[in-house]
C-alpha positions in Angstrom: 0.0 0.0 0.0 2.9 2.7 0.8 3.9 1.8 -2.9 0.8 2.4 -4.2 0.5 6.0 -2.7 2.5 8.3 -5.3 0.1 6.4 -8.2 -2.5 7.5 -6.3 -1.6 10.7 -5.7 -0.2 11.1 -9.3 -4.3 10.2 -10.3 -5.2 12.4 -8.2 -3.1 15.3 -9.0 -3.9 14.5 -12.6 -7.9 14.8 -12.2 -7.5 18.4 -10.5 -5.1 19.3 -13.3 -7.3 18.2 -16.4 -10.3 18.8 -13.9 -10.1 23.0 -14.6 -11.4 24.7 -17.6 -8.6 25.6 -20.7 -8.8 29.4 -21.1 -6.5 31.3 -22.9 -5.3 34.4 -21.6 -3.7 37.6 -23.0 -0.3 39.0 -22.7 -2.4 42.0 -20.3 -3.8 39.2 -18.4 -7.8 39.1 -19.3 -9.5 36.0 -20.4 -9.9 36.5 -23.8 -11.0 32.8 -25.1 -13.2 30.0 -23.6 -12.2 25.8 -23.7 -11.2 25.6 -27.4 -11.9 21.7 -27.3 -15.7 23.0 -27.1 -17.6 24.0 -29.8 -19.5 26.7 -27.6 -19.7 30.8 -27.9 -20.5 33.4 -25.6 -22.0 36.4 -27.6 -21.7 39.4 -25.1 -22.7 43.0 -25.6 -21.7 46.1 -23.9 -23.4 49.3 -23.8 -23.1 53.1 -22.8 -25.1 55.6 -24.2 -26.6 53.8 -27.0 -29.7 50.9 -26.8 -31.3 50.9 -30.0 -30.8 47.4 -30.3 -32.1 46.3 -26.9 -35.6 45.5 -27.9 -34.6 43.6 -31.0 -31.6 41.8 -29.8 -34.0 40.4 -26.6 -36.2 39.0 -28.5 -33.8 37.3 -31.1 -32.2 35.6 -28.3 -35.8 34.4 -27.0 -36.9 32.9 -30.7 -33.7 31.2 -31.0 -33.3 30.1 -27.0 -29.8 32.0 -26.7 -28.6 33.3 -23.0 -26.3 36.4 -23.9 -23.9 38.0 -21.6 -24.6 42.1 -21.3 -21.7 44.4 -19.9 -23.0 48.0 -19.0 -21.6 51.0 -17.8 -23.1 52.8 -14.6 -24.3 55.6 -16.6 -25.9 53.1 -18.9 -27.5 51.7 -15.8 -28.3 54.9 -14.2 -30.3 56.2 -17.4 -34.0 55.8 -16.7 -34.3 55.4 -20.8 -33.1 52.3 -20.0 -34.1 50.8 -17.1 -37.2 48.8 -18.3 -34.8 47.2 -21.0 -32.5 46.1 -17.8 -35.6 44.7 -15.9 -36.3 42.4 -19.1 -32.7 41.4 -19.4 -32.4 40.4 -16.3 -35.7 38.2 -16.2 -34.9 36.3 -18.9 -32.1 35.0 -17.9 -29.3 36.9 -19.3 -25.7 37.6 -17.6 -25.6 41.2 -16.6 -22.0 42.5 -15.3 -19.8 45.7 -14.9 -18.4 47.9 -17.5 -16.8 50.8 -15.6 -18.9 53.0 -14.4 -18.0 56.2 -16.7 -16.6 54.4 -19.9 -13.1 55.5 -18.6 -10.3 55.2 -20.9 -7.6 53.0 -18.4 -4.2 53.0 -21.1 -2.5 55.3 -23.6 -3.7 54.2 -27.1 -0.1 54.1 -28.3 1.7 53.6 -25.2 0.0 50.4 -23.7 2.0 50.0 -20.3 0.9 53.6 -19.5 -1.9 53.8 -17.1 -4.1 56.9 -17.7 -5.8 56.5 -14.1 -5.0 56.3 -10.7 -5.7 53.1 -8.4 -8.0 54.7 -6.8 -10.1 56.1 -9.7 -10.4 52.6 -11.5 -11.6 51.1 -8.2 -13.6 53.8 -7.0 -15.1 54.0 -10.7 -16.1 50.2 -11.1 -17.3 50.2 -6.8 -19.8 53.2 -8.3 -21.0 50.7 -11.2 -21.5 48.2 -9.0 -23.6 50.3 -6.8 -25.4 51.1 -10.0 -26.5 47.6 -10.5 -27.3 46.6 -7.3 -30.3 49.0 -7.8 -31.5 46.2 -10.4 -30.8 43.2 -7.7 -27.5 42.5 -9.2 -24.7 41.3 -6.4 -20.9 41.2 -6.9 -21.5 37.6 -6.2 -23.2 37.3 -9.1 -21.2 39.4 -11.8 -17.6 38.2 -11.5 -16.6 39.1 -14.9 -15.9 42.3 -16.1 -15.3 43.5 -19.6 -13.1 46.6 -19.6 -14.7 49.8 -21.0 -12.9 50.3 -24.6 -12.3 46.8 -24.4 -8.7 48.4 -23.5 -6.2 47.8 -20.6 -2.7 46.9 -19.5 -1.5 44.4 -17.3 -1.7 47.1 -13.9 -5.4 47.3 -14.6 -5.6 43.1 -14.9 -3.8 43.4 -11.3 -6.0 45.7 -9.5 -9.4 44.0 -10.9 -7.7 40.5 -9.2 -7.3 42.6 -6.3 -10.9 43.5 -6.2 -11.8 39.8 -6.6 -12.8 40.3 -10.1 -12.1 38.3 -13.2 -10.6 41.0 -16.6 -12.0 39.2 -19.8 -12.0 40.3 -23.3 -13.1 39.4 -26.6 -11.5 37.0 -28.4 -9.8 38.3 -31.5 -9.6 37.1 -35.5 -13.0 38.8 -36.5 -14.5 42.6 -36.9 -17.7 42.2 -35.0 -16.5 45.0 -32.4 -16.1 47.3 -34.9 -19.9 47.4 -35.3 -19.7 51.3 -33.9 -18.0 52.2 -36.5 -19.6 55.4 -38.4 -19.7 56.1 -42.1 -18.0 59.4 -41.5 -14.8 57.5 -40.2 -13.8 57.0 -44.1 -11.4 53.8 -43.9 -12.5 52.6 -40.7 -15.6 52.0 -40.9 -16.7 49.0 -41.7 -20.2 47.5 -42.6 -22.1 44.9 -41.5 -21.6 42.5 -44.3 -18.4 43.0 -44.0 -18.4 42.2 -40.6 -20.4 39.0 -41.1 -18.7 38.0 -43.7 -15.6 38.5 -41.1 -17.2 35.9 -38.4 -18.4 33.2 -41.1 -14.3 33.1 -42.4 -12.5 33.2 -39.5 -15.2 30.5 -38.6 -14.4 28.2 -41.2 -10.8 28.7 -41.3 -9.7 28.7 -37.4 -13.1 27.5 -35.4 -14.6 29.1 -32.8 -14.2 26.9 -30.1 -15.1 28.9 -26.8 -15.3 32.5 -28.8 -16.2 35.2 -27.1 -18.6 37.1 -30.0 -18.8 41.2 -28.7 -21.7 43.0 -30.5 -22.8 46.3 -29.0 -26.2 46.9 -27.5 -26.8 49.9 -29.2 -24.5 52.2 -31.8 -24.5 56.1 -33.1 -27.8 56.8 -35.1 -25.1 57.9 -37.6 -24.8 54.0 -38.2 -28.2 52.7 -39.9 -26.7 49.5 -40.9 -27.0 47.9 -37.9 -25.0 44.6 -37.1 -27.6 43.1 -34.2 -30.1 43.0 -37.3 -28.3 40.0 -38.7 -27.7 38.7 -35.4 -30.5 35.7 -35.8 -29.0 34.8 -39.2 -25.7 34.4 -37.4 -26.8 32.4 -34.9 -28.7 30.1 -37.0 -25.5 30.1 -39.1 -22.9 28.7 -36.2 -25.8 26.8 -35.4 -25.7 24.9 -37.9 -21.6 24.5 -38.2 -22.3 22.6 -35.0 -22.1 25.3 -32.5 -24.1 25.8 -29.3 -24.3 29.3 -27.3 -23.9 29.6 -23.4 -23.6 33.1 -20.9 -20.0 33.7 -20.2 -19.7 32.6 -16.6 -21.2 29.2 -18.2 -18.6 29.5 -20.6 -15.7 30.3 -18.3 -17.0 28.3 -15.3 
């Protein structure tokens, strides 16, 4: 029996090792990509000052029995324009978490490793969001995640959201579904939604999707009248049919 023991611990050992989930993590240190041996996506939105898509996107997710993930800023939950879309979200089951609570920018576009806020003003900031959502019965507890406002950050900001018990994640890169803001009047930048779709669909059949993290934004300048979340059931029915199923990101990353 004293033989046996280092097999057994070895097994065990082993289990606890192949027992946790495969993420893949940036250089910054945010979660960026789900288990890649899975063919599962989490589509998440974030949102600010726009929700033109709300209505839409809910009941796209009801017809084709999707759970999304939604990532809001405290002003976005602070605006009574928006509080009844919230309520809805929240009932039917979707993940609701932080997204700063002023949409601060946290890095220097060009200069990554330079920190454009204090400590204290990024976790000040994101306690105030928080405080926001609680209004709607959503607990810290309950909204682990949080999606960086700009989807931007460094590695001191992945550092001080550990600190605060949170977990950073990102989107996962290879397609242009986040550039769904984009505006007409940006010339070369913007870029439309066919494009866009088109963008998912490759990458899709090219590199898989295994444990993607899909960001679409809840609502985008009126400027933008080709709107990405209208093709949004088309897309799902799409990977749906290239074998993929759809979960809420702490499913996802659980």
């Amino acid at each position: 029996m004293k033989n046996l023991l280092p097999l057994f611990l070895g097994y065990f050992l082993c289990y606890e090792i192949n027992a946790q989930p495969k993420h893949i993590t940036d250089a910054q240190g945010a979660i960026v990509r789900g288990d890649t041996s899975q063919k599962i996506i989490s589509i998440v939105f974030t949102g600010h000052e726009f929700a033109d898509g709300g209505t839409f996107i809910i009941k796209t997710l009801k017809n084709k029995k999707v759970a999304g993930s939604f990532f809001f800023t405290g002003d976005f939950y602070a605006n009574p324009k928006f509080s009844t879309l919230i309520h809805q979200l929240k009932k039917e089951g979707h993940y609701l978490g932080a997204h700063s609570n002023h949409h601060l920018l946290y890095a220097d576009w060009e200069k990554r490793d330079s920190t454009l806020v204090t400590e204290e003003e990024f976790k000040s900031d994101l306690q105030d969001n928080y405080e926001g959502m609680a209004k709607f019965g959503i607990q810290k507890k309950d909204a682990l995640y949080f999606l960086p406002p700009y989807e931007w950050y460094n590695t001191e900001i992945a550092r001080w959201t550990k600190e605060i018990n949170l977990t950073l994640i990102n989107f996962s890169s290879g397609t242009r579904s986040n550039a769904d803001y984009t505006t007409p009047d940006m010339g070369s930048r913007y870029i439309s939604s066919e494009q866009i779709y088109q963008s998912i669909l490759h990458y899709e059949q090219h590199e898989g999707m295994n444990g993607f993290i899909l960001l679409i934004h809840i609502g985008t300048d009126p400027l933008r009248t080709d709107k990405l979340y209208h093709r949004l059931g088309s897309l799902i029915d799409e990977l749906h049919a290239r074998g993929y199923s759809f979960q809420r990101i702490d499913e996802l990353l659980h």
